[in-house]
C-alpha positions as CSV (number, residue, x, y, z in Angstrom):
1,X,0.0,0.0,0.0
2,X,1.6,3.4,-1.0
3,X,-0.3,5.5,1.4
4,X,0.6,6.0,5.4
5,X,-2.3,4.4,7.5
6,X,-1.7,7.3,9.7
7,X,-3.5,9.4,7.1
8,X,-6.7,7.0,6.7
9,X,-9.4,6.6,9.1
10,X,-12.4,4.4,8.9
11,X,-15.8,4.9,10.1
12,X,-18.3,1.7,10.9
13,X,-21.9,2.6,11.6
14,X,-23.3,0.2,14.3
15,X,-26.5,-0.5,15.6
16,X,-27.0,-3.7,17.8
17,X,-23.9,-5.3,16.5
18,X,-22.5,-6.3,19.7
19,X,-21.9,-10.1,18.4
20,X,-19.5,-9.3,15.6
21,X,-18.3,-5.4,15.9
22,X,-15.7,-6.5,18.8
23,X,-14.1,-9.3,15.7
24,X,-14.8,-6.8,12.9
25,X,-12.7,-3.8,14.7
26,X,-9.8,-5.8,16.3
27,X,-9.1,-7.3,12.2
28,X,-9.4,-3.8,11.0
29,X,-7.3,-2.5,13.8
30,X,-4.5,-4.6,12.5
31,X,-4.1,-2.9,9.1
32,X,-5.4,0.7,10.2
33,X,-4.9,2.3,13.6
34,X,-7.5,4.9,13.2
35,X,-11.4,3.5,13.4
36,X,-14.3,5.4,14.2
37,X,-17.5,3.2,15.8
38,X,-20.6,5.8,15.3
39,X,-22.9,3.4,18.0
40,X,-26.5,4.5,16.6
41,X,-28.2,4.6,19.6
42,X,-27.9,1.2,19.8
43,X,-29.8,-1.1,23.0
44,X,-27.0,-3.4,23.9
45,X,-23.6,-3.6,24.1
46,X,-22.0,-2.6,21.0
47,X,-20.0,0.4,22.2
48,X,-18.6,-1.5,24.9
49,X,-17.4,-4.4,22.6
50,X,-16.1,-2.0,20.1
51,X,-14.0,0.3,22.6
52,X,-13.1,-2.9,24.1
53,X,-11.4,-3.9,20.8
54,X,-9.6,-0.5,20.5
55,X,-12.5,1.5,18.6
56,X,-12.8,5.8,19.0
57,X,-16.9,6.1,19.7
58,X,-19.4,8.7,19.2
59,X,-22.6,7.6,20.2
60,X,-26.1,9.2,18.8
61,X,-28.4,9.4,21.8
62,X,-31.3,8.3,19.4
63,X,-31.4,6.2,16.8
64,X,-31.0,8.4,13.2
65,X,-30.4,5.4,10.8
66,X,-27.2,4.7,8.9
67,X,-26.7,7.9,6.8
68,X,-26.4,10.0,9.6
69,X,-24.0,7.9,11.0
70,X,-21.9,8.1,8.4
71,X,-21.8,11.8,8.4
72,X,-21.0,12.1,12.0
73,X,-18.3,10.0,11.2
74,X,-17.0,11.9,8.4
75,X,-17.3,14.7,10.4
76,X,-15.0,13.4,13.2
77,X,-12.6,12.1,11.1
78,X,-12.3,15.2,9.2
79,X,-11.4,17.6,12.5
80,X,-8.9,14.5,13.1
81,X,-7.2,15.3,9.8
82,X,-7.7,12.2,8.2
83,X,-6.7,12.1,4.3
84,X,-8.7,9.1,3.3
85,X,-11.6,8.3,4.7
86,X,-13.5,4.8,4.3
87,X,-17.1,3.3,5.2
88,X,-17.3,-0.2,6.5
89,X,-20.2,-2.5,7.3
90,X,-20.3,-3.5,11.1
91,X,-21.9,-6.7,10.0
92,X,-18.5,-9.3,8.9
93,X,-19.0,-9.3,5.2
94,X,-16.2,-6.8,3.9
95,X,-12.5,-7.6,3.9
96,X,-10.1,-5.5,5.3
97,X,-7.6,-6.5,3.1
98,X,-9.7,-4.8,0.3
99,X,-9.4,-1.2,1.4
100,X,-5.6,-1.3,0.6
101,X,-6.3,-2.2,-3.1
102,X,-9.0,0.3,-3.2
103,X,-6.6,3.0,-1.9
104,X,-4.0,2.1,-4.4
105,X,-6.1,2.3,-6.7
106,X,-7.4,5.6,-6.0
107,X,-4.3,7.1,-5.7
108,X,-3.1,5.6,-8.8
109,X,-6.3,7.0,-10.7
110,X,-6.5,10.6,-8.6
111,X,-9.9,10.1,-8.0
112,X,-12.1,11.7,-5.8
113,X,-13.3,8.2,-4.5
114,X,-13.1,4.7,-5.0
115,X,-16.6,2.4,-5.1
116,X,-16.3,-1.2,-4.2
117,X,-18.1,-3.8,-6.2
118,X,-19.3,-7.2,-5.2
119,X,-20.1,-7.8,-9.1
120,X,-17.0,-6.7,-10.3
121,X,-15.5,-8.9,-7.7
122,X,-17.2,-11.5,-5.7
123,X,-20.2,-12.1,-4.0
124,X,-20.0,-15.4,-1.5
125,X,-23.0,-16.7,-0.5
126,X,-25.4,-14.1,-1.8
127,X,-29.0,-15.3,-2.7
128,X,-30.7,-15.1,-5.8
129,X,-33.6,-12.6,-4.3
130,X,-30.9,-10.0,-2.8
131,X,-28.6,-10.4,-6.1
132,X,-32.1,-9.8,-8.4
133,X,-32.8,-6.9,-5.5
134,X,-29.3,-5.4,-5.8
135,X,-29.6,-5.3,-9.9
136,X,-33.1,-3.0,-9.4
137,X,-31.4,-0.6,-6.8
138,X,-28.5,-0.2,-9.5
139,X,-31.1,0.2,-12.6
140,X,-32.8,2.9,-10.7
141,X,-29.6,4.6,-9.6
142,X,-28.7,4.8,-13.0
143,X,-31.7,6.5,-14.4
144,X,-32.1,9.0,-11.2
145,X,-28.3,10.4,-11.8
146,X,-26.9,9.2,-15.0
147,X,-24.1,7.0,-13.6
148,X,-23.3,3.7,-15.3
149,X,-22.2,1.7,-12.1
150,X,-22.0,-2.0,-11.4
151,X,-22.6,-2.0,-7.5
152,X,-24.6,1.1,-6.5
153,X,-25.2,0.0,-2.7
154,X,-21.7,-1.1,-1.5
155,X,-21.1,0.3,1.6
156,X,-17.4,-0.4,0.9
157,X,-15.7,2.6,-0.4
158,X,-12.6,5.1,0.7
159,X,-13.2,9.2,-0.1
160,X,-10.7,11.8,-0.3
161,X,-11.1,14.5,2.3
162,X,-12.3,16.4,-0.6
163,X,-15.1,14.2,-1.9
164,X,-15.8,13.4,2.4
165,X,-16.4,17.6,2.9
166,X,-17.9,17.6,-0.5
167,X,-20.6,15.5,0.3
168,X,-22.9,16.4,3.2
169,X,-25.7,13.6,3.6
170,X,-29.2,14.3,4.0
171,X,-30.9,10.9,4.1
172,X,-30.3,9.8,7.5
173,X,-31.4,6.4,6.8
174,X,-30.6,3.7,3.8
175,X,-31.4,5.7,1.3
176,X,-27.9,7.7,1.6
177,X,-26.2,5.1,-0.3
178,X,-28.0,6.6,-3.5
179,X,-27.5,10.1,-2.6
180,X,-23.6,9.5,-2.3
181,X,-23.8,8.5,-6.0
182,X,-26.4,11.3,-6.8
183,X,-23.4,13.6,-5.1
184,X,-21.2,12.4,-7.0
185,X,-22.8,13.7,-10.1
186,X,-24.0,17.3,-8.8
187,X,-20.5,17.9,-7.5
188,X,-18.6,16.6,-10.7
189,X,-16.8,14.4,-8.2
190,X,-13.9,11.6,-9.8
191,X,-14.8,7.9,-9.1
192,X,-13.9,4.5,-9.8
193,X,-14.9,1.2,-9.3
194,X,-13.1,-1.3,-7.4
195,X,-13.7,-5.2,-7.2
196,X,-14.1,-6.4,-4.2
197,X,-15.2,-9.3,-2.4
198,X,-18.7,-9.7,0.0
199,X,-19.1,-12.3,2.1
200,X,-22.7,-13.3,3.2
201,X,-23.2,-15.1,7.0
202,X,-25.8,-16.1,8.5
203,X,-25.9,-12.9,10.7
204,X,-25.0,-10.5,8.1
205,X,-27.9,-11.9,6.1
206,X,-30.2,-11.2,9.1
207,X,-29.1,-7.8,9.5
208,X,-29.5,-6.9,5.1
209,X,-32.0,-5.1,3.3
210,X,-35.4,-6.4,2.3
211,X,-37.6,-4.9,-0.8
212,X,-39.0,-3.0,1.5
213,X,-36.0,-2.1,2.5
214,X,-35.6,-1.2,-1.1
215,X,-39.5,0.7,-1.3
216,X,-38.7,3.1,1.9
217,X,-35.4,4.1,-0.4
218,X,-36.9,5.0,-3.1
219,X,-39.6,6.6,-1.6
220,X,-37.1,8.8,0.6
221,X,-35.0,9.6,-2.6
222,X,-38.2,10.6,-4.4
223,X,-38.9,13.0,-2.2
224,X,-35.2,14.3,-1.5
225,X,-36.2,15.0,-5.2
226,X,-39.3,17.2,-4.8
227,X,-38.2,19.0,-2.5
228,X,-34.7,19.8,-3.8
């Protein structure tokens, strides 16, 4: 890897993830010193077994959904002076070892950020139903901004600081995913795609996105519309 891991920090949203964030952080933790647990208000112990495991916390007091998450931990690692900045699922199914490809890769490109995809990579374990649900989310992504995209709702990816300030999320909830990508057009913003590999579980299946999952976020980003 041809960046310092000094200079990248890496935020995990959490809610009620105490049965895998503890294992999650302590593998992260041996490639990149700097991880940021946003606990979302969550009702067990998931902030306990992530500082346990060597995690910085900020805790919501109530529960505002993934997105907003996200942008307290961009937020936080910004004012820490990170250079890179990268989302990662609490839930097991991404590999660390991936964000040092992505960040050569970015670097190597001068891109604003780097997108992992499962379908440009590999996708272990992932249903029929979920792969035929992730194809719809990336059709509709594509004809609400314009992008031509593989993998639209991988929460795998690494920023700049730049595209991280750039962006300022609005959709507390799941349907920030889209309105990263829809950011990336508005803003003009340099991206590639990365493969990657996914990993389904048992619990990380649990925790994934139904279709109404998939209704709720296109009903929020509909509206995001209007009222834009």
């Amino acid at each position: 890897m041809s960046v310092d891991p000094d200079a990248v920090w890496l935020v995990i949203p959490a809610y009620n993830e105490e049965r895998m964030i503890g294992r999650v952080v302590e593998d992260v933790k041996r490639h990149f010193p700097n991880v940021i647990v946003v606990d979302d208000a969550s009702t067990d112990s998931t902030a306990l077994e992530a500082k346990s495991a060597g995690a910085r916390i900020v805790q919501h007091p109530i529960n505002l959904g993934q997105g907003a998450a996200l942008q307290t931990g961009f937020n936080y690692a910004l004012l820490a002076g990170a250079s890179y900045i990268v989302t990662f699922d609490a839930d097991g199914q991404h590999h660390v070892e991936d964000v040092s490809v992505m960040l050569d890769h970015l670097i190597a490109s001068r891109a604003d950020l780097a997108l992992g995809s499962r379908f440009l990579g590999k996708a272990i374990g992932i249903s029929r139903g979920r792969r035929g649900l992730l194809k719809l989310a990336t059709l509709f992504t594509k004809i609400t901004t314009g992008l031509s995209l593989s993998d639209c709702h991988n929460g795998l990816r690494v920023l700049t600081a730049k595209a991280a300030r750039t962006l300022s999320l609005r959709q507390n909830r799941m349907a920030h995913a889209s309105e990263i990508l829809n950011g990336i057009r508005t803003h003009r913003l340099n991206y590639i795609e990365v493969p990657v590999t996914i990993s389904y579980t048992d619990y990380s299946r649990e925790k994934g996105q139904t279709f109404g999952d998939a209704f709720v976020i296109c009903r929020d980003l509909i509206a995001a519309k209007i009222s834009a």
